[in-house]
C-alpha positions in Angstrom: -15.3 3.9 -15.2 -16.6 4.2 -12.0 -14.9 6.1 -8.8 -12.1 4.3 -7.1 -13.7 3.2 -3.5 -12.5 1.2 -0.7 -15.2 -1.6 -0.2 -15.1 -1.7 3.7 -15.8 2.3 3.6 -18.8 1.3 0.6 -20.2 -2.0 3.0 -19.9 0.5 5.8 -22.0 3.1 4.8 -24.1 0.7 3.1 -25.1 -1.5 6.4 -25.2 2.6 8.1 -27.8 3.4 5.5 -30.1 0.3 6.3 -30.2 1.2 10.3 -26.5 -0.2 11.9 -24.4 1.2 14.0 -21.1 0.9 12.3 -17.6 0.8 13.7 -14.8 0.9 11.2 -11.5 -0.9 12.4 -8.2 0.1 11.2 -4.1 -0.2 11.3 -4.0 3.4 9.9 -5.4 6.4 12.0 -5.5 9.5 10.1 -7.6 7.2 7.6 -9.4 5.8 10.3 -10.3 9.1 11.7 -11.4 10.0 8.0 -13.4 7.4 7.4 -15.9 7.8 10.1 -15.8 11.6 10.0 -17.1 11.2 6.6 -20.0 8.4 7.8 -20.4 10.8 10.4 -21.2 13.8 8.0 -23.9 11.3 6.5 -25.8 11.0 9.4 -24.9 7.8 10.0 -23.8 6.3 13.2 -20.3 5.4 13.0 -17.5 5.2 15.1 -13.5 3.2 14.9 -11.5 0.8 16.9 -7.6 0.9 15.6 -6.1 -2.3 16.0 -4.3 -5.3 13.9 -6.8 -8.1 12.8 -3.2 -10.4 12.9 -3.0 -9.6 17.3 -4.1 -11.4 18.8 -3.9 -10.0 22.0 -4.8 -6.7 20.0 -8.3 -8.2 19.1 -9.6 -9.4 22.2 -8.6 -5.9 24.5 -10.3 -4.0 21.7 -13.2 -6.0 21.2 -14.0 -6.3 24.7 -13.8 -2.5 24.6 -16.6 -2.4 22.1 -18.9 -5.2 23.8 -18.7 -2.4 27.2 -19.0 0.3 25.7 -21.6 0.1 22.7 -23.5 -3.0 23.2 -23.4 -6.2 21.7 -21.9 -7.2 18.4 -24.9 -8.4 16.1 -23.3 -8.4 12.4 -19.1 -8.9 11.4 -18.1 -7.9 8.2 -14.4 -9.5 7.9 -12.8 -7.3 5.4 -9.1 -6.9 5.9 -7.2 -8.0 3.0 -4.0 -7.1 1.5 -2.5 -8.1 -2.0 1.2 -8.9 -2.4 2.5 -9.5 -6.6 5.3 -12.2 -7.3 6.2 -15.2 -9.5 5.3 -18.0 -7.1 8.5 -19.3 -7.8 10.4 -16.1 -6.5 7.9 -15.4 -3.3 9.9 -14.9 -0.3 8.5 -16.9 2.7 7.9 -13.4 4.6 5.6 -12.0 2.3 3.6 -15.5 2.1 3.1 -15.8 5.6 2.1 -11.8 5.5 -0.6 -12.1 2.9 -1.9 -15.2 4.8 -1.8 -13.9 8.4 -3.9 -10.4 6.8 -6.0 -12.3 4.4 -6.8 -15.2 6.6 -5.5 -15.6 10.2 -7.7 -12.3 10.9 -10.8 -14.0 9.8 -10.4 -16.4 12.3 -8.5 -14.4 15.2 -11.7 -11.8 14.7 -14.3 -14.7 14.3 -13.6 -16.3 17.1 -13.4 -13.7 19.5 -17.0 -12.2 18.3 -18.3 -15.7 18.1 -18.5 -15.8 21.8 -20.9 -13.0 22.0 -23.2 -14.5 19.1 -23.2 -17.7 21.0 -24.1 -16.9 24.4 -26.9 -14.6 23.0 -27.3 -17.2 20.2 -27.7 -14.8 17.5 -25.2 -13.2 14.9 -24.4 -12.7 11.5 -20.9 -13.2 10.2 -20.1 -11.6 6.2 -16.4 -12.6 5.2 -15.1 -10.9 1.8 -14.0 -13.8 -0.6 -13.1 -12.8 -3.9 -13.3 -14.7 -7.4 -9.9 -16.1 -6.7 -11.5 -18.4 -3.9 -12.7 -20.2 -7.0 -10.2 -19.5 -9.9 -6.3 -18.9 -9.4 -4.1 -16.1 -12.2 -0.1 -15.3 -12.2 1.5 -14.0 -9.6 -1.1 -13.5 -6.9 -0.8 -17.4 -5.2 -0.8 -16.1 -1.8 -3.7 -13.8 -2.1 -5.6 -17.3 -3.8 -4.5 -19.3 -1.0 -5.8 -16.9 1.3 -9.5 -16.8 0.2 -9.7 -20.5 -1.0 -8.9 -20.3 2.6 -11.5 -18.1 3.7 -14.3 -19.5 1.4 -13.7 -23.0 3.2 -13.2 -21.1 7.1 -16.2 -19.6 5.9 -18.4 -23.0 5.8 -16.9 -24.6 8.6 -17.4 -21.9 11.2 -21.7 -22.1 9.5 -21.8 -25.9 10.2 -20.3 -25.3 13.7 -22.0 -22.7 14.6 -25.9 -23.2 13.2 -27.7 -24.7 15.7 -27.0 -21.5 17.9 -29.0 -19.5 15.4 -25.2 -17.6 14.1 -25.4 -17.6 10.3 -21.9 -17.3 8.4 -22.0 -16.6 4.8 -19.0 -15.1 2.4 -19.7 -12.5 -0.6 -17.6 -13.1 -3.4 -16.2 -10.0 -5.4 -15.2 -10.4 -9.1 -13.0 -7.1 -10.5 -13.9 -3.8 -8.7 -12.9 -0.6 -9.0 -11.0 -0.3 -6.1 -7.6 1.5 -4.9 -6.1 -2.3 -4.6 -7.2 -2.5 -8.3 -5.4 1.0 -9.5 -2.9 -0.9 -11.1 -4.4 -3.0 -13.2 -7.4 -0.8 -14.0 -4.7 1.5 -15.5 -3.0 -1.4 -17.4 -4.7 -0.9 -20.9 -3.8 -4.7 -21.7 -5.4 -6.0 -18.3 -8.2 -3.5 -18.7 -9.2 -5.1 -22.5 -8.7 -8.5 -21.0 -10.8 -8.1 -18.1 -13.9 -6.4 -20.0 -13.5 -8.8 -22.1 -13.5 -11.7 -20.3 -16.8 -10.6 -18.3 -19.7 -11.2 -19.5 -21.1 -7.6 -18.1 -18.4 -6.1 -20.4 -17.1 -4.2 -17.2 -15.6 -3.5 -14.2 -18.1 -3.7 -11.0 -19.2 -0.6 -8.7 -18.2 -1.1 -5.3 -21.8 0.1 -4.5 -22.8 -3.1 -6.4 -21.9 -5.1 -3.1 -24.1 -3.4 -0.7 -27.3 -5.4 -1.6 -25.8 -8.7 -1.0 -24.1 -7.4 2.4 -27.5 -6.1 3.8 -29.1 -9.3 2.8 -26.8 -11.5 4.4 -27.2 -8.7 7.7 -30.7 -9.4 7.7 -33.5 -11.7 9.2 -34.1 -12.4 5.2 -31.7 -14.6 5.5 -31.9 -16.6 8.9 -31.7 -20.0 6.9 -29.1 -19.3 4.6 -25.7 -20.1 6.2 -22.6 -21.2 4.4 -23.0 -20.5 0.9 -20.8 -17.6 -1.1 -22.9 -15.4 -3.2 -20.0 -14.2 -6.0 -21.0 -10.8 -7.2 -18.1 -10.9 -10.8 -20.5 -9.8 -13.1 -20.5 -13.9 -14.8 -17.1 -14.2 -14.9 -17.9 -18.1 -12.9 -20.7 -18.6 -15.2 -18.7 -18.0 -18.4 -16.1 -20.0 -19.9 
């Protein structure tokens, strides 16, 4: 099994490692503060911004912040998700429109305001984290689904919109990862079975596993690829 990792920390130090300059953003700021001092330690240029992907107002003061002091923003990696468990039947309307505003309202709140930048300049990249549940739907997770069927389909308008300015959008697509969200079920021995079972890599994925496609889709490789999702699951779509 390997080590439980946060995947905006693993895409961080990934895109670090290839040559960015990183800035991690946060709600939490002892763990923000962690974070980089860790990238730090690496030798790799990183530093935060601590604000709520779901403010509005929140987005644009601290983005503008960044834009003055560090330069332009060239590549957005929307991460921020949260995961909320319930019978649909029994979801309170709170917790819904929680999942939704984290999972999905940030995407576009953040978007948006970086979009400018990549206009005017007309360049950009734009990575959103879908999941396998943009595709597929399981018990008890219907807001989280909702959310990155959301995102998957944000994810392709905002590339159609915003091609002809050279701004390329594209979504990666995580299957089962060893990640603290994932504790749980990793240490369910009947979800464990089921789920190396049902993948045809017999496994649970590396978060490390993601960095290839995220430095791709960061890169002039991929200047005419824009709305597509590339699913990293280990064939869990391919299989039936």
């Amino acid at each position: 099994m390997p080590s439980l990792f946060d995947l905006g920390l693993v895409l961080a130090r990934g895109l670090g490692q290839a040559g960015a300059r990183v800035v991690l953003n946060g709600r939490n700021a002892e763990a923000l503060r962690a974070a980089v001092e860790a990238l730090t330690a690496e030798g790799i240029r990183a530093t935060g911004s601590l604000f709520d992907v779901t403010d509005r107002d929140a987005v644009a003061r601290e983005i503008s912040a960044l834009e003055s002091g560090l330069g332009p923003i060239d590549i957005l990696v929307n991460n921020a998700g949260i995961q909320r468990r319930a019978p649909l039947v029994e979801m309170d309307e709170a917790t819904w429109r929680e999942v939704l505003d984290v999972n999905l309202t940030g995407v576009f709140l953040v978007s948006q305001r970086v979009a400018r930048g990549m206009l005017a300049r007309r360049r950009g990249k734009i990575i959103n984290l879908c999941s396998l549940l943009s595709e597929v739907g399981r018990p008890t997770i219907a807001p989280y689904t909702a959310s990155k069927g959301g995102v998957k389909l944000l994810t392709r308008a905002m590339a159609v919109e915003w091609a002809r300015e050279n701004v390329q959008v594209n979504g990666i697509g995580p299957g089962y990862f060893a990640t603290e969200m994932n504790t749980a079920l990793m240490e369910n021995a009947e979800f464990d079975r089921w789920l190396k079972q049902r993948t045809p890599a017999g496994r649970w994925g590396d978060p490390q596993e993601l960095v290839g496609a995220a430095v791709f889709l960061a890169s002039q490789a991929s200047s005419f690829i824009t709305g597509q999702i590339i699913y990293v699951d280990g064939g869990v779509l391919a299989s039936l």
